[in-house]
C-alpha positions in Angstrom: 109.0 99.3 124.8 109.9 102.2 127.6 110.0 104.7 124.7 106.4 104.2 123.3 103.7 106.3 124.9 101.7 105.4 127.8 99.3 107.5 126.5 97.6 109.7 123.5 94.4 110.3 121.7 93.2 109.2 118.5 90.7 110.6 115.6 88.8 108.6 113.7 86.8 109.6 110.7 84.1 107.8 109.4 81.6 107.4 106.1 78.7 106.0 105.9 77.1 105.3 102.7 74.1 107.8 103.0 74.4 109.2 106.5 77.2 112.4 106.5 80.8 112.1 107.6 81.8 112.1 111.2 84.5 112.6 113.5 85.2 110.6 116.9 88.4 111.5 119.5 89.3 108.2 121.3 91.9 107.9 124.9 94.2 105.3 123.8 96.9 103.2 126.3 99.0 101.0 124.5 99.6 97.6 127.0 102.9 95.0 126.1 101.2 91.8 126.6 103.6 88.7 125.8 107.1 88.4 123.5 106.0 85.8 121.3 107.2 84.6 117.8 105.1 84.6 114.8 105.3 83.3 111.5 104.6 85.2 108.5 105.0 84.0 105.0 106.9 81.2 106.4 109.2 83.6 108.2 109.4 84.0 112.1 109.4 87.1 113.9 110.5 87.6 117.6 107.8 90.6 119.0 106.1 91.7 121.6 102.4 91.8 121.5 100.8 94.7 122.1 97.3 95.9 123.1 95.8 99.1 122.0 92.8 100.2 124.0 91.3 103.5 123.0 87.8 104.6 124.3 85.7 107.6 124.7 81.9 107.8 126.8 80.5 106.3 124.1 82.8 103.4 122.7 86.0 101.3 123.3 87.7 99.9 120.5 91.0 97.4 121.1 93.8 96.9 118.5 96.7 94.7 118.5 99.5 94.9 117.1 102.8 92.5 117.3 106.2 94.5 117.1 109.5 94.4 117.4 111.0 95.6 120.8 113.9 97.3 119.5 112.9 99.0 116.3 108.8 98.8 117.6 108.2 98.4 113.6 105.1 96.9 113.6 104.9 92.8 111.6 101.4 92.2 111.9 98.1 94.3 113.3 94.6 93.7 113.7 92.8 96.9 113.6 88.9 98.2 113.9 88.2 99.4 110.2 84.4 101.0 111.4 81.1 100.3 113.0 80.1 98.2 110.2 83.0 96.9 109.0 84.7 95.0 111.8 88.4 94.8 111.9 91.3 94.0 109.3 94.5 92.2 109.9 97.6 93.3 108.3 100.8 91.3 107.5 104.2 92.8 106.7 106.2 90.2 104.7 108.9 93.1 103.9 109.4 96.7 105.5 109.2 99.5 102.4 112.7 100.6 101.8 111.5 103.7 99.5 
């Protein structure tokens, strides 16, 4: 976890059905929370938990994401999708191997 950043921004682009595409720059700090196991698909998974805060004068959106310390590949997330769409949790049963 030392070698992720303590720091960085984001941009986010959005679409709204009938309003014109637009552009936000979020200040993100990613936070370890707790090493935890999970279970997906029947398999556990030793991670850490992580909190993703990002905000801007306007907005704060948090993401989470459970990885592993070593490799910090990422098993599971739960991530803002928009303003009206509310957030979307991703599983990883298998990492792509190209």
């Amino acid at each position: 976890m030392d070698q992720w950043p303590q720091q960085f921004h984001r941009d986010y682009q959005f679409r709204l059905r009938g309003v014109r595409d637009y552009n936000i720059t979020l200040n993100c700090k990613l936070v370890p929370v707790v090493s935890e196991t999970i279970k997906i698909a029947e398999l556990d998974f030793d991670v850490v938990r992580v909190s993703e805060t990002c905000t801007n004068a306007r907005r704060q959106i948090v993401n989470t994401y459970w990885a592993d310390a070593d490799t910090r590949f990422i098993w599971k997330s739960v991530q803002r999708l928009g303003p009206e769409l509310g957030q979307a949790t991703i599983e990883i049963i298998r990492p792509y191997s190209g």
